[in-house]
C-alpha atoms as an extended CHARMM CRD file, in Angstrom:
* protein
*
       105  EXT
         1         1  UNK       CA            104.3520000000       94.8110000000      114.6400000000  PROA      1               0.0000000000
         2         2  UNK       CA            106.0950000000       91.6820000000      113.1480000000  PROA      2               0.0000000000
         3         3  UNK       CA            106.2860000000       91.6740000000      109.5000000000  PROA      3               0.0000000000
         4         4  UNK       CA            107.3080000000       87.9330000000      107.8620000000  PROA      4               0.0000000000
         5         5  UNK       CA            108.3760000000       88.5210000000      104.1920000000  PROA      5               0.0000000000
         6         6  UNK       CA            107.8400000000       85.2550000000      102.6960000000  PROA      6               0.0000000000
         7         7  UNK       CA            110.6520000000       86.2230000000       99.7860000000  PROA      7               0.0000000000
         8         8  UNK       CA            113.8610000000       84.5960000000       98.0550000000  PROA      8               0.0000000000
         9         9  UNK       CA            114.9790000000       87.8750000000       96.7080000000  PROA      9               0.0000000000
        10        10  UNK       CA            117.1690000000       89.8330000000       99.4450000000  PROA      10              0.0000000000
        11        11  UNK       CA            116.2640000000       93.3140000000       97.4590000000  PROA      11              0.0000000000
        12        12  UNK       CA            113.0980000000       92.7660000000       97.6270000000  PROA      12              0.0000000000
        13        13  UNK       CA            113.0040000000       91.8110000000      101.7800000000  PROA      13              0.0000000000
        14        14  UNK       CA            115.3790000000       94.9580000000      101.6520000000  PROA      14              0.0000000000
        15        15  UNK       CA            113.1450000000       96.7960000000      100.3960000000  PROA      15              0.0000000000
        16        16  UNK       CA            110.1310000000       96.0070000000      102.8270000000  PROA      16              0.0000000000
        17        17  UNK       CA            112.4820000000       96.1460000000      105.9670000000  PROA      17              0.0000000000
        18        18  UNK       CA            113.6710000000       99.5310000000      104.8030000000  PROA      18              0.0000000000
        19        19  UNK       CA            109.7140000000      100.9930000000      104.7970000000  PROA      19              0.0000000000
        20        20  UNK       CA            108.9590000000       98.5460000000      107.7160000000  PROA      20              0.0000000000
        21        21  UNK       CA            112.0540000000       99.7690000000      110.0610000000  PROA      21              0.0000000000
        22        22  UNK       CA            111.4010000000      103.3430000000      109.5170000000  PROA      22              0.0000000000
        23        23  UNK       CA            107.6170000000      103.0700000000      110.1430000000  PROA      23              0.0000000000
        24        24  UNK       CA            108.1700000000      101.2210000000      113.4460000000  PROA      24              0.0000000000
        25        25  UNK       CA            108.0390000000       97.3670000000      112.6380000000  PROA      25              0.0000000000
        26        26  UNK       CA            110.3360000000       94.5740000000      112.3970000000  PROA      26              0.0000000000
        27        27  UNK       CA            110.9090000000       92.9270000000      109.3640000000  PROA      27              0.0000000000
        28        28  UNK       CA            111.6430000000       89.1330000000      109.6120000000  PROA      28              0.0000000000
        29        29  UNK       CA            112.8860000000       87.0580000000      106.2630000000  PROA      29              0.0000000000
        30        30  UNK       CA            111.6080000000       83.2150000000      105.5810000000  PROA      30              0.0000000000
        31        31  UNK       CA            111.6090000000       81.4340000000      102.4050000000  PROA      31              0.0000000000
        32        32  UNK       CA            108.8760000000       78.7580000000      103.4500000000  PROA      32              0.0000000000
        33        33  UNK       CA            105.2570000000       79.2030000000      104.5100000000  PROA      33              0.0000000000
        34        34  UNK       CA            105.2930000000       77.0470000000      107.0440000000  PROA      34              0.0000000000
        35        35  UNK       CA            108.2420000000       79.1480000000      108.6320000000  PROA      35              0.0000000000
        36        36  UNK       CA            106.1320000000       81.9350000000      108.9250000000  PROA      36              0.0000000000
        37        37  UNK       CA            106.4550000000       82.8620000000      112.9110000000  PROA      37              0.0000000000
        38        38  UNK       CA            102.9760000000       82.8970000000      114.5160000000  PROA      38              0.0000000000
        39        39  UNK       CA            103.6510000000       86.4450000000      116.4460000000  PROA      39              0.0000000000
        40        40  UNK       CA            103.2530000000       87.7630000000      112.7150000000  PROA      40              0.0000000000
        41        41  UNK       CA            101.1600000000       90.1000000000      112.4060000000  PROA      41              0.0000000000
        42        42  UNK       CA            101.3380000000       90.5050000000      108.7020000000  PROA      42              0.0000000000
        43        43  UNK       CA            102.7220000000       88.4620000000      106.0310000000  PROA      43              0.0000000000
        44        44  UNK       CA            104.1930000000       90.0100000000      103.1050000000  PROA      44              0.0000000000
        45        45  UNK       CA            104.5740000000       87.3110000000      100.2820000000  PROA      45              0.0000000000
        46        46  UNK       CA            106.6220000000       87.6020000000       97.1060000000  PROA      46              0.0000000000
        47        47  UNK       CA            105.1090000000       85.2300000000       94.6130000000  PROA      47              0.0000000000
        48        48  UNK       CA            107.5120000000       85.9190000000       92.1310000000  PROA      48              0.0000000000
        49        49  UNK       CA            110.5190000000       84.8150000000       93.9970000000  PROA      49              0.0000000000
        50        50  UNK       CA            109.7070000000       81.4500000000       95.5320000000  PROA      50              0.0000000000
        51        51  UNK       CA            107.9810000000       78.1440000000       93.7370000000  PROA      51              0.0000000000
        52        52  UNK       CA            105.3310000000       79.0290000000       95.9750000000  PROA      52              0.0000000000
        53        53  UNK       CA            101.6040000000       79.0420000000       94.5540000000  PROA      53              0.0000000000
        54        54  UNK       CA             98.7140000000       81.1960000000       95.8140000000  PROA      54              0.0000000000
        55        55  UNK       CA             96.7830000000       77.9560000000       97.1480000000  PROA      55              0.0000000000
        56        56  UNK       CA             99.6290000000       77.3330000000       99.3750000000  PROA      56              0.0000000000
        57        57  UNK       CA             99.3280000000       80.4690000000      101.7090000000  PROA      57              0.0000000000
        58        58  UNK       CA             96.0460000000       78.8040000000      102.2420000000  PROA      58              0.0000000000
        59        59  UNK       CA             97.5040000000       77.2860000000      106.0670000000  PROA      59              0.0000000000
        60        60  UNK       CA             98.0070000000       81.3120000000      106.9570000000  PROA      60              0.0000000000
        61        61  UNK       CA             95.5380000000       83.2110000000      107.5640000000  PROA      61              0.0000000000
        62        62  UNK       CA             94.3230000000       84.9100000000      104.1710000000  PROA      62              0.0000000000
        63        63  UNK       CA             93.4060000000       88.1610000000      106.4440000000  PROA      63              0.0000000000
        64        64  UNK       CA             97.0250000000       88.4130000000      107.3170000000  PROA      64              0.0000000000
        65        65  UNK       CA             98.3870000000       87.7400000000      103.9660000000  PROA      65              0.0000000000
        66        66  UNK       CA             99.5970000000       90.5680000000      101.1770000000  PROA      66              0.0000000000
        67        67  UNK       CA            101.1270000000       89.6320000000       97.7340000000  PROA      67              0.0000000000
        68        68  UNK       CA            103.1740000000       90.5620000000       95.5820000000  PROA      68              0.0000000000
        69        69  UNK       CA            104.1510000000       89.0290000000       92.4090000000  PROA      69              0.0000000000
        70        70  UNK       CA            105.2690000000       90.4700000000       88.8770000000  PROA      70              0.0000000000
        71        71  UNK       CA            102.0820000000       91.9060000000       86.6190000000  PROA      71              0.0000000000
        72        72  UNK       CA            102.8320000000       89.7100000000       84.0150000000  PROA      72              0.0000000000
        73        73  UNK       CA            102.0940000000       86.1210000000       85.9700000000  PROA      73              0.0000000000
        74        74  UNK       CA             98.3030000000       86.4730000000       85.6750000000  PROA      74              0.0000000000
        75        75  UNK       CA             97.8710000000       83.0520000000       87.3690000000  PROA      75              0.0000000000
        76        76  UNK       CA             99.2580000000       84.5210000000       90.5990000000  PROA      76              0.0000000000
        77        77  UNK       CA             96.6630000000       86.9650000000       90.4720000000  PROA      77              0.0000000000
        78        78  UNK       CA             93.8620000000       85.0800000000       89.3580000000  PROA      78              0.0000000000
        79        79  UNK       CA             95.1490000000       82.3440000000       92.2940000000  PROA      79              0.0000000000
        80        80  UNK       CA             95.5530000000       84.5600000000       95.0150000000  PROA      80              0.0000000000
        81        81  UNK       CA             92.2790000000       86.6150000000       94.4980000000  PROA      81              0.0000000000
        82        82  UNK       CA             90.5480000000       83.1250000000       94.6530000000  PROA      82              0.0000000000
        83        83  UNK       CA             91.9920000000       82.0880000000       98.0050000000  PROA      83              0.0000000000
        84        84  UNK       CA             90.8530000000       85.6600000000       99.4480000000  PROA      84              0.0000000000
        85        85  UNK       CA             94.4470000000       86.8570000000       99.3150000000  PROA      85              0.0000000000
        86        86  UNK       CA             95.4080000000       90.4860000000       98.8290000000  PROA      86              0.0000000000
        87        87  UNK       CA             97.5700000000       91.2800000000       96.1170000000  PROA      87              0.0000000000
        88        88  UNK       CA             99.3180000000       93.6780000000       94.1830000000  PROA      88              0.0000000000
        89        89  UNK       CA            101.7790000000       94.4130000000       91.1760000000  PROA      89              0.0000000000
        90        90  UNK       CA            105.8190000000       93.9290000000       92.6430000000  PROA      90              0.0000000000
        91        91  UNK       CA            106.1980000000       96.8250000000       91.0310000000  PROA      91              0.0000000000
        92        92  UNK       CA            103.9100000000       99.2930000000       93.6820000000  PROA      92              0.0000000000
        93        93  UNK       CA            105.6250000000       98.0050000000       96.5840000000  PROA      93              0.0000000000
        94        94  UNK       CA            106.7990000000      101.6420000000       97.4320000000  PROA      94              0.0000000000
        95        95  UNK       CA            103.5060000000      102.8230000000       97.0380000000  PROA      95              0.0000000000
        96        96  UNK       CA            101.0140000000      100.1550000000       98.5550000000  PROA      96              0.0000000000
        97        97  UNK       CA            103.3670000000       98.6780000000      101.4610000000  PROA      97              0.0000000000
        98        98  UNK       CA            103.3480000000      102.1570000000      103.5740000000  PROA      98              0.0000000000
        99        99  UNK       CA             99.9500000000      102.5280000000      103.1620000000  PROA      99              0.0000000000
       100       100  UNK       CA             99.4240000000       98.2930000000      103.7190000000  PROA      100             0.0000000000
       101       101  UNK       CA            101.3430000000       98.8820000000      107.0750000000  PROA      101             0.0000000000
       102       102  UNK       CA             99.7190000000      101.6350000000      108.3860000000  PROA      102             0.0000000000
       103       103  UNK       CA             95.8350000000      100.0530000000      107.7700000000  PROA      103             0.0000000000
       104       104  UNK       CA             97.1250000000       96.7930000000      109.0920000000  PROA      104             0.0000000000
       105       105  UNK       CA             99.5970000000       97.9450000000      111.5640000000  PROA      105             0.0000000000
């Protein structure tokens, strides 16, 4: 499976193609939405890292679509969850993106 990580923050797209490589996937780094490659399977967006807002991961398809953003930008949450987007704290990435990948992999 291709995995776009919509990120700004190389630790962070470390981080994912780390878990990603060693479960079987390919990791793939963009920094725009609309650079998101369409053999994506999943999208893996970092909210926190790019001016990017919840509403604008609206041209993807939400079903495709995990975020991540820090647990203190409420808005994020509040702005994903209202576009149907799936998100989470940055700070359970090691524990929700293995289990992400396998249920969407």
């Amino acid at each position: 499976m291709d995995v776009a990580v919509l990120t700004g923050d190389l630790m962070f797209f470390s981080a994912v193609e780390g878990v990603a490589g060693a479960m079987g996937h390919r990791a793939i780094q963009v920094e725009m939405a609309d650079a998101v490659p369409g053999e994506a399977t999943l999208v893996i967006a970092d909210l926190g890292s790019l001016d990017i807002s919840p509403e604008a991961l609206r041209e993807l398809d939400p079903l495709r679509v995990v975020a991540f953003a820090p647990h203190v930008r409420v808005e994020l949450f509040t702005g994903a969850r209202a576009n149907g987007i799936d998100i989470h704290r940055r700070g359970a990435l090691a524990t929700e993106l293995p289990r992400l990948l396998r249920e969407r992999g």
